[in-house]
C-alpha positions as CSV (number, residue, x, y, z in Angstrom):
1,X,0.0,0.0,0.0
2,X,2.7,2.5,1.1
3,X,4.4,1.7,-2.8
4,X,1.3,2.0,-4.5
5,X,0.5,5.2,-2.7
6,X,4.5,6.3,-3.7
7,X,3.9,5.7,-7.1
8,X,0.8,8.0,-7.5
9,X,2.7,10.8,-5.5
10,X,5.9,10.4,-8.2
11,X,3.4,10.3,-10.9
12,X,2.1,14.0,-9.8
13,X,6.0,15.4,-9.6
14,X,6.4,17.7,-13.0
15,X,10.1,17.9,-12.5
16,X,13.4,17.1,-11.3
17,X,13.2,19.2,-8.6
18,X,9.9,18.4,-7.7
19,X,10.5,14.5,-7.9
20,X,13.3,15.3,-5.5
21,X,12.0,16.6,-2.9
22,X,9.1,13.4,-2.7
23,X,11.7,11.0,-2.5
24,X,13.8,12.3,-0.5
25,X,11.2,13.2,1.9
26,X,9.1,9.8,1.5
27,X,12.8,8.2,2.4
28,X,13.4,10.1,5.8
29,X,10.0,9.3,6.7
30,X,9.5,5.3,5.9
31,X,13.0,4.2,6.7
32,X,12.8,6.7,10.1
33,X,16.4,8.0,8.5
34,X,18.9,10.8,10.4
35,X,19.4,11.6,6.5
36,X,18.7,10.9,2.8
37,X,20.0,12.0,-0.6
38,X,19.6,11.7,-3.8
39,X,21.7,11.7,-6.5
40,X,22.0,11.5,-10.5
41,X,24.3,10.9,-13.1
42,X,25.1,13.8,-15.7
43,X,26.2,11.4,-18.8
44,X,27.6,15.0,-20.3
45,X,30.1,15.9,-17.4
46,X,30.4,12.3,-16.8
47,X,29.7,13.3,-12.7
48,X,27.6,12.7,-10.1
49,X,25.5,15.4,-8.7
50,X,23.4,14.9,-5.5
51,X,20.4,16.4,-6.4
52,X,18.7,16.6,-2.6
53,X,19.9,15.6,0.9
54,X,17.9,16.1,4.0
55,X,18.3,15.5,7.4
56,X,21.7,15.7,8.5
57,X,22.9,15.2,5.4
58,X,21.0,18.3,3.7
59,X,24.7,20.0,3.4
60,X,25.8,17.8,0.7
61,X,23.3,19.1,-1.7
62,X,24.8,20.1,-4.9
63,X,28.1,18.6,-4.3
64,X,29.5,16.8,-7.7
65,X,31.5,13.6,-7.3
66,X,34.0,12.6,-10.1
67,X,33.5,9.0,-11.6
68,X,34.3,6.4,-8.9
69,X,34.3,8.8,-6.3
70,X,32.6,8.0,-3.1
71,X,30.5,5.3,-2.1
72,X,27.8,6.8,-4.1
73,X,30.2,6.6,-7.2
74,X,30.9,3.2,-6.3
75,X,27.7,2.1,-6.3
76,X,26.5,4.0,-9.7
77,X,30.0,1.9,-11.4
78,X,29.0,-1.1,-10.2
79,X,25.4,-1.3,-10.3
80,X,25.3,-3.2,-7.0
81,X,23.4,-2.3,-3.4
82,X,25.7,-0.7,-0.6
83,X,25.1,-1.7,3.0
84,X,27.9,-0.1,6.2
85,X,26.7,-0.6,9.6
86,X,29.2,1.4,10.1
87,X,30.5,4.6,7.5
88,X,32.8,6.2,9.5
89,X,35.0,3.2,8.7
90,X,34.9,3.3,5.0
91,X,37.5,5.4,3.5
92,X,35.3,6.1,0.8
93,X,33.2,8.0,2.7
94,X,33.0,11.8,0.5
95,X,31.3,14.0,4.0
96,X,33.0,12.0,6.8
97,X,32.1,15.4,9.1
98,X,28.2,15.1,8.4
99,X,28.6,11.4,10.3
100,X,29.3,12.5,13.7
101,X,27.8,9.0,15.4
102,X,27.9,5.5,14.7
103,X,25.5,5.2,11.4
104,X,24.2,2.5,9.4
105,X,23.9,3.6,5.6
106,X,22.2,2.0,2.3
107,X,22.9,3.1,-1.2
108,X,21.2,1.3,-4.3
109,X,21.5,2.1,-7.5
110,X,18.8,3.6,-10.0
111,X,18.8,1.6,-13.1
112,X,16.8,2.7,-15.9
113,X,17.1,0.7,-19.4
114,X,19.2,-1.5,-17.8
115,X,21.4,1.8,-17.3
116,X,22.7,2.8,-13.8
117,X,21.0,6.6,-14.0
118,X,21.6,7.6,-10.2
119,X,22.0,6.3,-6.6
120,X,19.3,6.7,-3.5
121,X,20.8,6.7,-0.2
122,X,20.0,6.5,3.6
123,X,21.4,6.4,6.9
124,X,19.8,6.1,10.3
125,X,21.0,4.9,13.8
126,X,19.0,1.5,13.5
127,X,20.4,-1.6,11.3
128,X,18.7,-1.5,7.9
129,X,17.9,-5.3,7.5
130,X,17.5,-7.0,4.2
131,X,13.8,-6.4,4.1
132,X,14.9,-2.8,4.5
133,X,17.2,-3.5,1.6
134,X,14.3,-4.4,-0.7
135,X,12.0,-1.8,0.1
136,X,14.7,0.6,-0.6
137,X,16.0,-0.7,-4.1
138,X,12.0,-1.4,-4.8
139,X,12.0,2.8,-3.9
140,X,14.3,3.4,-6.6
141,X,13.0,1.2,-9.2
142,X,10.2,3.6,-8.7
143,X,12.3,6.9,-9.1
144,X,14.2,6.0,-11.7
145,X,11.2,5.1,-14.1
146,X,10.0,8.4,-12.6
147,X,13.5,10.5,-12.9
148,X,12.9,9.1,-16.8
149,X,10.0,10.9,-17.3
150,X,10.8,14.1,-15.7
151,X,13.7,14.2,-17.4
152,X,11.7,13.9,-20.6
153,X,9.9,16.6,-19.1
154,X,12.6,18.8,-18.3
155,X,14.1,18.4,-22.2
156,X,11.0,18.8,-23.5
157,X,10.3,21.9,-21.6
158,X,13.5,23.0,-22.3
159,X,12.9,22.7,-25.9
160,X,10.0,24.7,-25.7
161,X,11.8,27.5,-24.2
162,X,14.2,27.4,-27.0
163,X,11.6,27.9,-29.8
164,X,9.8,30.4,-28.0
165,X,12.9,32.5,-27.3
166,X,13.8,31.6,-30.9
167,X,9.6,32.7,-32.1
168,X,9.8,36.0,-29.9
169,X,13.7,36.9,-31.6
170,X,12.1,36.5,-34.7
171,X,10.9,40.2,-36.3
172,X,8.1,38.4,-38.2
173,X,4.9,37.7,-36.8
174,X,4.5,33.8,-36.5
175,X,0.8,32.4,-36.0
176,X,0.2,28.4,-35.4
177,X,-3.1,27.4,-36.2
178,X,-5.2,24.5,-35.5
179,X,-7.3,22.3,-37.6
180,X,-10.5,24.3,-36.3
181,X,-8.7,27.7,-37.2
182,X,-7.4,28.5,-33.5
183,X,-4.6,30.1,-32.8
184,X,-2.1,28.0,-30.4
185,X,1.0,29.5,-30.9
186,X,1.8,32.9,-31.8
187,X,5.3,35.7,-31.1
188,X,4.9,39.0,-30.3
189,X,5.0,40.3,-33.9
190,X,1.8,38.0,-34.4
191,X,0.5,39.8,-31.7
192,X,1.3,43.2,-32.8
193,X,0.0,42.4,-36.4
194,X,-3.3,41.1,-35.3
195,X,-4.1,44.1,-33.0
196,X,-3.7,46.1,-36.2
197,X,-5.5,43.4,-38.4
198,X,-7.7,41.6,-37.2
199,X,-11.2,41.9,-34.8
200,X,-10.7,38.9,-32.7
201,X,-10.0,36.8,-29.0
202,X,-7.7,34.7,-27.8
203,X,-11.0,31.8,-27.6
204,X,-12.3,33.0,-30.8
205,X,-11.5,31.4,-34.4
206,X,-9.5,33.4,-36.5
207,X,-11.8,34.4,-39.8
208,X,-10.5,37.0,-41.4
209,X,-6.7,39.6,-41.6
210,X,-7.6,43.1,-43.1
211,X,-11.2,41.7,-44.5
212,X,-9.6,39.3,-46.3
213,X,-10.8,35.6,-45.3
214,X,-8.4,33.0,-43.6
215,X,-9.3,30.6,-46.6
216,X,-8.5,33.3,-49.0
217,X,-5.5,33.6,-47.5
218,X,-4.1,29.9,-46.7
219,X,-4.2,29.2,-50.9
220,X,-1.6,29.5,-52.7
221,X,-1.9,33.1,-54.3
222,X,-1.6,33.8,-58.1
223,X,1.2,35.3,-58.0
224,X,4.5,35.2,-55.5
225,X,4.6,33.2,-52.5
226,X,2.7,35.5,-50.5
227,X,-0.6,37.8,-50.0
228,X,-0.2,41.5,-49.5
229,X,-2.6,42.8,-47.0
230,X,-3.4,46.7,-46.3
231,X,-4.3,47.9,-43.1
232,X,-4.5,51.8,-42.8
233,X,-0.6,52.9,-43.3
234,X,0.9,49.2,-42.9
235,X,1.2,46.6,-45.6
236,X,2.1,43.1,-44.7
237,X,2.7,40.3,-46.7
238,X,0.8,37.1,-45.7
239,X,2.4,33.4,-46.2
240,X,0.4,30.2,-45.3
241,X,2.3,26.8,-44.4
242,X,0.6,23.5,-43.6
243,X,1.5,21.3,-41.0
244,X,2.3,17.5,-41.8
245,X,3.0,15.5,-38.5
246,X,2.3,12.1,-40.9
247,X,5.2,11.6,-43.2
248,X,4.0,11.4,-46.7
249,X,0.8,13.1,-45.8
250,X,0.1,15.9,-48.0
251,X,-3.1,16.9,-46.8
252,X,-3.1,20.9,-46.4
253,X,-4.1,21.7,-43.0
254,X,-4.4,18.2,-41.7
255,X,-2.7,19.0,-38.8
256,X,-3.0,23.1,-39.0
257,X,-1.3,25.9,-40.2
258,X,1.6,28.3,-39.7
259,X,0.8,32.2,-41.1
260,X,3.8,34.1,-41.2
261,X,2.8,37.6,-40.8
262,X,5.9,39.6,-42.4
263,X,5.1,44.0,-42.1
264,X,6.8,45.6,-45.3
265,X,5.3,48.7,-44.9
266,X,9.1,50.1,-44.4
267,X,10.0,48.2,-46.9
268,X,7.5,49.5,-49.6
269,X,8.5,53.3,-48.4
270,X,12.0,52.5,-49.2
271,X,11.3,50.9,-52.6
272,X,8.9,53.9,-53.5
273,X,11.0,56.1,-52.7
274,X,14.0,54.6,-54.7
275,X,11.6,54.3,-57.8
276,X,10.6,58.3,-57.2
277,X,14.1,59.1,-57.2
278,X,15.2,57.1,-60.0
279,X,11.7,58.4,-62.4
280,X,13.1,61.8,-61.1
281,X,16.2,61.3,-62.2
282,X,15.2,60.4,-65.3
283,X,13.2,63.3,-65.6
284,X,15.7,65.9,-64.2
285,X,18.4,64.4,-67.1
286,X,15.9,65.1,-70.3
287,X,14.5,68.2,-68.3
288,X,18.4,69.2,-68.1
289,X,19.0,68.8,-71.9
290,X,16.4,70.8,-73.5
291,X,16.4,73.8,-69.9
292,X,20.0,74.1,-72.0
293,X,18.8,74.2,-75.3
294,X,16.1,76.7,-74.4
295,X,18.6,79.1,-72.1
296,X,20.2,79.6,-75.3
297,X,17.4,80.4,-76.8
298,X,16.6,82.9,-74.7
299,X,19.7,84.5,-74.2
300,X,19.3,85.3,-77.6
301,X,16.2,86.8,-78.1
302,X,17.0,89.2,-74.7
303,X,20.1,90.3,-76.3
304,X,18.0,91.2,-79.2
305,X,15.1,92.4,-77.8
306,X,17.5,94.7,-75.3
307,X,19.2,96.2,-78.6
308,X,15.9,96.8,-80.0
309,X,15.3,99.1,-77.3
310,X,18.0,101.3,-77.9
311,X,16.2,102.2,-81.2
312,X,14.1,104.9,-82.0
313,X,10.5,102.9,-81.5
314,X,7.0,104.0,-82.0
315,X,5.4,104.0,-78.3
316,X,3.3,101.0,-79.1
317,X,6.4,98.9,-80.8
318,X,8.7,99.8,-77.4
319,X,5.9,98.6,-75.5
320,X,5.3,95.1,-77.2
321,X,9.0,95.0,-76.4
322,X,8.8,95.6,-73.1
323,X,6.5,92.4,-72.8
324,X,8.7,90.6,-74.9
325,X,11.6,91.0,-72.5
326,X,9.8,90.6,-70.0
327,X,8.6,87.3,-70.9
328,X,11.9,86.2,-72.0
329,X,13.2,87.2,-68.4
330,X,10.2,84.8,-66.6
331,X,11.2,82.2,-69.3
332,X,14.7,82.6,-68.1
333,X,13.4,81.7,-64.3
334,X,11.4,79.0,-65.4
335,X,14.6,77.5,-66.8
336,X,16.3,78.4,-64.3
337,X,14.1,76.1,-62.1
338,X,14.4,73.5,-64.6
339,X,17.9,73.5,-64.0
340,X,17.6,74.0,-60.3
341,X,15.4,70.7,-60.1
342,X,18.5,68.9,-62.8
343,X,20.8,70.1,-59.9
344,X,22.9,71.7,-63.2
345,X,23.1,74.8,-61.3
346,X,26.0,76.6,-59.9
347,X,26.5,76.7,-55.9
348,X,28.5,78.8,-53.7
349,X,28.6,76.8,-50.3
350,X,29.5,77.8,-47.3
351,X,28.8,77.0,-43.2
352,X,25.1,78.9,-42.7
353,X,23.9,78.8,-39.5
354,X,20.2,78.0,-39.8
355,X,18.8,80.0,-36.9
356,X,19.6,83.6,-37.9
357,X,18.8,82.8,-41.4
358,X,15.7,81.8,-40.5
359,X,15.0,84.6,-38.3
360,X,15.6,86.7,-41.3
361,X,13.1,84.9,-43.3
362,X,10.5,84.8,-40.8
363,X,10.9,88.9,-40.5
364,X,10.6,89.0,-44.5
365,X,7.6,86.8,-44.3
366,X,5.9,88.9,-41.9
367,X,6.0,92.1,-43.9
368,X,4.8,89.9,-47.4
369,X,2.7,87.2,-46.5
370,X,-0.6,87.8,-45.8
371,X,-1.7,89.5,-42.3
372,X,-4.3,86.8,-41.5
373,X,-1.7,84.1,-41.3
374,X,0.5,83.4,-38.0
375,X,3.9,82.2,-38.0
376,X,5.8,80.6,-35.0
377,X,9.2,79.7,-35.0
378,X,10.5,77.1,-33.0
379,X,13.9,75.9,-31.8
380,X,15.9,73.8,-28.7
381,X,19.5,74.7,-29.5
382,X,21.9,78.4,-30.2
383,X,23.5,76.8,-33.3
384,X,22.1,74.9,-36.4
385,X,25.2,75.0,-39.1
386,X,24.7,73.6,-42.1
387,X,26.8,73.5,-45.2
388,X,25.0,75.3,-48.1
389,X,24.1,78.1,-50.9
390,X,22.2,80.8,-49.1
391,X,20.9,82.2,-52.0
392,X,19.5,78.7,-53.0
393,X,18.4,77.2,-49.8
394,X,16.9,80.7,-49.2
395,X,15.1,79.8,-52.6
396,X,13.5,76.2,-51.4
397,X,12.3,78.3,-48.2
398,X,10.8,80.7,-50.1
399,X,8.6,78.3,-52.3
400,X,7.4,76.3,-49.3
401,X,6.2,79.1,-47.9
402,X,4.8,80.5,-51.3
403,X,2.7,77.1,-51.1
404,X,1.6,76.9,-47.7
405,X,0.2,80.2,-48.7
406,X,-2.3,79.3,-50.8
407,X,-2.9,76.4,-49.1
408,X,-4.8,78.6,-46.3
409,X,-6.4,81.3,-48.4
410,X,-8.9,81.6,-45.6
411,X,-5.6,82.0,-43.3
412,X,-3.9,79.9,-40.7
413,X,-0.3,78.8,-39.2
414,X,2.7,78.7,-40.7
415,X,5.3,76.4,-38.0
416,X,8.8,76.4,-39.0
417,X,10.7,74.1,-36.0
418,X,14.2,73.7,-36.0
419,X,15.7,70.5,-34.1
420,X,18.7,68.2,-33.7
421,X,18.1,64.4,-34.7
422,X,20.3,61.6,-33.7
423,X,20.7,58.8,-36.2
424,X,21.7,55.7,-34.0
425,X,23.2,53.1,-35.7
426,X,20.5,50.1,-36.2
427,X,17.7,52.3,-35.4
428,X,15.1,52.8,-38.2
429,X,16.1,56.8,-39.4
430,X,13.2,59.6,-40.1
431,X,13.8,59.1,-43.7
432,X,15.0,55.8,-45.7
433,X,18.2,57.7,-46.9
434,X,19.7,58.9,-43.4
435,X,22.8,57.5,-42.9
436,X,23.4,57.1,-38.6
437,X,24.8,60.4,-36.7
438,X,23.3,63.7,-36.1
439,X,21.6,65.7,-38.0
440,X,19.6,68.9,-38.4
441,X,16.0,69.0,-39.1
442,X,13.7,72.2,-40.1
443,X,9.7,71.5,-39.8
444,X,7.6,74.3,-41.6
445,X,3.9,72.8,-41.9
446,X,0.4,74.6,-42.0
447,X,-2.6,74.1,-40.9
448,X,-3.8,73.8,-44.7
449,X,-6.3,70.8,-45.8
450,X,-3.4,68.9,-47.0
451,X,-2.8,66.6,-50.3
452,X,-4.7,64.0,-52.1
453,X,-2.9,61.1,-51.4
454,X,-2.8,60.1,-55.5
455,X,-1.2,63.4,-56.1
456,X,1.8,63.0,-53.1
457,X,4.3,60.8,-55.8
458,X,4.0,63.2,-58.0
459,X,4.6,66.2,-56.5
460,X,8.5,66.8,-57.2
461,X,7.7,65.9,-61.4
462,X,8.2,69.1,-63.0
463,X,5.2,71.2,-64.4
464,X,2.9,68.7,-61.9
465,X,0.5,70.8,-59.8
466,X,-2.4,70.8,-58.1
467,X,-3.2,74.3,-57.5
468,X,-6.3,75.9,-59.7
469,X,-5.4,76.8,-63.6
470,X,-3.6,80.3,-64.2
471,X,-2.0,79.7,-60.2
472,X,1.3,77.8,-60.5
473,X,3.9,76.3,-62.8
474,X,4.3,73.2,-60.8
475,X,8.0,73.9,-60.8
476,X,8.3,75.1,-56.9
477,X,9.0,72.3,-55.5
478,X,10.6,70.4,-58.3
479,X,13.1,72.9,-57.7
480,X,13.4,73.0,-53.9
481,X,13.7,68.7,-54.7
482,X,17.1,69.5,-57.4
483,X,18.6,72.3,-54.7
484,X,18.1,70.3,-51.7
485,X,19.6,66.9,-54.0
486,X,22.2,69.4,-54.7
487,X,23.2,69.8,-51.5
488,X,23.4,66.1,-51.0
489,X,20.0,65.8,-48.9
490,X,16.7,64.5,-49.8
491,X,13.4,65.8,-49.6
492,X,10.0,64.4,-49.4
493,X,6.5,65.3,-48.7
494,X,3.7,63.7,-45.9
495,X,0.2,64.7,-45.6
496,X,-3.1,63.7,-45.4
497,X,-6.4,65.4,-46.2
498,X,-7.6,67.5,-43.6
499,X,-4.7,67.6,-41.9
500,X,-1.9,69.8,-43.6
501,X,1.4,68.8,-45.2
502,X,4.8,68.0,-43.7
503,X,7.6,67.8,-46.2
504,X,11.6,66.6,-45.2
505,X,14.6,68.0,-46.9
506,X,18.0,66.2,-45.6
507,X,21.0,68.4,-46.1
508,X,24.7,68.0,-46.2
509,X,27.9,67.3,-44.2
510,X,30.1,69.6,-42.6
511,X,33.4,68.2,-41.4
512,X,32.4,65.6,-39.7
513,X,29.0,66.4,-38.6
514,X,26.0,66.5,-40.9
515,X,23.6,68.8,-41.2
516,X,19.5,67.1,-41.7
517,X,17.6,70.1,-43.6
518,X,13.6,68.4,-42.9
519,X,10.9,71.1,-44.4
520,X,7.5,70.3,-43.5
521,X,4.0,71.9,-45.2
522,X,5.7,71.9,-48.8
523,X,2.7,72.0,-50.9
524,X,0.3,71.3,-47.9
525,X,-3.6,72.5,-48.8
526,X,-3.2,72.7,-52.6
527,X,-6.0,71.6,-54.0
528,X,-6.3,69.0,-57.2
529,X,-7.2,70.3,-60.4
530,X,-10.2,68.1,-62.3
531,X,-9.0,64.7,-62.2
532,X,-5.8,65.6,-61.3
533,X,-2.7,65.6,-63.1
534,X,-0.4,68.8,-64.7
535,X,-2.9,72.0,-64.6
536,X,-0.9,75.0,-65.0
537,X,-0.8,78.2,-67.7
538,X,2.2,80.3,-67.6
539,X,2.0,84.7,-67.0
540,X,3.0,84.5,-70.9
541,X,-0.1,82.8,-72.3
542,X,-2.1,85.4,-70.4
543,X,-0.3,88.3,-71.7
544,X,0.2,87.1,-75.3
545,X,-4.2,86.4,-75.1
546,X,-4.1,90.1,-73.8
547,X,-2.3,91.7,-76.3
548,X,-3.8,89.7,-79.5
549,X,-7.5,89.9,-78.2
């Protein structure tokens, strides 16, 4: 009865430890034992460890005995029982100072799989008979079937811990699935990616990601290896994996699915913006060819046009001149800002410091913009140096600010923040192209209605606008984009509708500091023409309708 009842309490221990402290305990108690231990064999470090000792003994827990050593040693090489009435006698003895008295001590082995896996010992005052023998070795028949299994445990449990610290390293969201369409396993990026995806609880089955069904999505897609899902301003690509736990079974889904939940939305900025800057390239080379062509052109009729002048004219001829030079002047600016977005045009560089310019600006803006909007000017620092062309940086300034003006007709703010930004190395950087150190950043942004999101990958394409026919050229900020590139920054555009505009300009090194130029409300509130598009008529059609009319 007392087996049978020692059996059912090893089958409840979970692990090691737990099986430890049972048997240890159980053997102080039946065998009425001054002290007990337990130890097992490490077949890595080839040692043996006593696990738990209790009673007088309970000092010897932990202590490692080399192969042989001991009577514990002894007993694990040679598979055999121990019996001492005596074991202050034996020499072998690893603790003699724990056995202050006369002691009898037993030590049997445990032998799993025919396998000597540990040793069980007691000692007590009393002689331990041979019936006491066979209780004992019975004992640890028991625990080392038992130590078998919660070593199993241990290793599997183990191995659990491994794949969920190797599922939580991994960036990707990983979802396991069950036949019934449960989720029983998922990493935090799973988690992350169905707070933003999905309406559902932990009890619930999973239906549908982003509206798109879960049987949708666990077929092979027409094309790639994965399906793109949009969420608001993430994108994550979807892939669905069976589980086969039957080799040869290729049922999908007999035994559930893994989703691997992969966000690209960083991913897809990157490539879009690579793709904007290569189209703009492409643009800014043929743009550059025939701005060349043209300033030619020009240069020659103004030349002309100027002699002309010097003539003896009838009123009406000298004023038909007039308007041609003038014209060929505003043609000479729109090439100009051809060239500008070509980055063809000449640069006098030099350290600016970002703050007084500014401050100069903002006093110019006050006196021309109009009285019913604000502007605030923001900064945490004395110095913000940069390395540029005042004159031309002064330039992609002043067409921001020429568009966040007519962005807010009714009036408004006009913010213009200046601020340090740290690049750490690793961290994702404001913008794709930011290299890691620090950089400068200037915010302007209005309180405009903002940009139709079609219209936002366009924006830096020469001759694209948005404003109202007869209002703009569309070549503002396709020239802030070639001086700002120039400088060897970047520049982009955010906004959403109803919300203004924020637009980032990165600018150049100086020494060995860089300088981050970011301009926000570039364009913000312009309003799309029609279908959208290039909408734009130039001062020259207006005047040459004028004077032909």
């Amino acid at each position: 009865g007392r087996n049978c009842k020692n059996k059912a309490v090893l089958r409840g221990a979970r692990t090691r430890a737990e099986m430890s402290e049972i048997v240890v305990g159980e053997a102080l108690a039946l065998f009425h034992a001054r002290g007990a231990s337990l130890s097992i064999y490490d077949p890595g470090t080839k040692s043996l460890t006593i696990e738990l000792a209790a009673g007088t003994w309970a000092a010897a827990t932990g202590m490692q005995l080399a192969p042989g050593a001991g009577i514990s040693g002894q007993v694990l090489a040679s598979g055999q029982p121990y019996v001492s009435p005596d074991v202050r006698t034996d020499s072998r003895l690893a603790r003699p100072d724990l056995v202050v008295e006369p002691e009898w001590v037993a030590s049997v082995p445990l032998i799993a799989d025919e396998t000597p896996v540990g040793v069980l010992s007691i000692g007590r005052a009393a002689p331990i008979g041979s019936a006491d023998l066979r209780t004992l070795v019975a004992i640890a028949d028991m625990v080392a079937r038992a130590l078998q299994r919660v070593t199993l445990n241990d290793q599997l449990a183990a191995y659990a811990a491994r794949v969920r610290a190797i599922m939580n390293t991994v960036p990707d969201g990983i979802l396991l699935l069950d036949t019934n369409l449960r989720v029983v396993l998922s990493n935090p990026g799973a988690d992350k990616a169905l707070a933003l995806l999905a309406s559902w609880l932990p009890e619930q089955r999973l239906l549908a990601l982003a509206g798109q069904s879960i049987e949708a999505l666990l077929q092979t897609p027409d094309s790639g290896l994965a399906h793109e899902l949009t969420h608001a301003d993430h994108v994550f690509e979807v892939m669905a994996c069976p589980l086969h736990s039957a080799p040869g079974d290729a049922t999908p889904g007999a035994d559930g699915w893994v989703l691997i939940l992969r966000d690209v939305t960083q991913e897809h900025a990157v490539l879009s913006r690579v793709q904007q800057q290569e189209h703009l390239a492409a643009i800014g080379q043929l743009a550059a060819g025939i701005a060349h062509d043209f300033k030619n052109i020009i240069s020659v009729i103004t030349l002309y046009s100027q002699i002309l002048m010097r003539a003896p004219l009838a009123e009406r001829d000298r004023q038909r001149l007039v308007t041609m030079s003038q014209q060929a002047n505003h043609a000479s600016r729109l090439i100009q800002q051809i060239l500008d977005f070509s980055r063809r045009s000449a640069m006098e560089r030099s350290a600016v410091d970002l703050l007084p310019f500014m401050k100069e600006l903002v006093n110019l803006w006050e006196r021309t913009l109009p009285e019913n909007i604000q502007i605030r000017l923001n900064y945490d620092g004395p110095e913000y140096i940069v390395n540029g062309d005042p004159t031309r940086l002064q330039q992609v300034l002043m067409n921001l600010a020429i568009n966040a003006r007519d962005a807010m007709p009714q009036g408004g703010v006009l913010r213009l923040k200046l601020s340090h930004v740290d690049v750490a190395a690793g961290a994702p950087p404001p913008l794709p192209e930011l290299t890691p150190g620090a950089w400068l950043r200037l915010a302007i942004s209005d309180t405009g209605p903002g940009i139709p999101a079609a219209a936002l990958p366009h924006i830096f394409e020469p001759f694209f606008t948005t404003k109202e026919r007869g209002k703009g050229t569309g070549l503002g900020l396709a020239q802030a984009y070639g001086i700002v590139a120039q400088h060897d920054g970047f520049i982009t555009v955010e906004s959403r509708p109803g919300q203004g505009a924020t637009g980032l300009a990165d600018a150049v090194r100086i020494g060995h500091a860089r300088a981050a130029l970011a301009v926000a409300g570039a364009g913000a509130g312009q309003r799309r023409v029609g279908g959208g598009g290039t909408a734009h008529r130039t001062a020259g059609e207006a005047e040459f309708r004028r004077r032909h009319q």
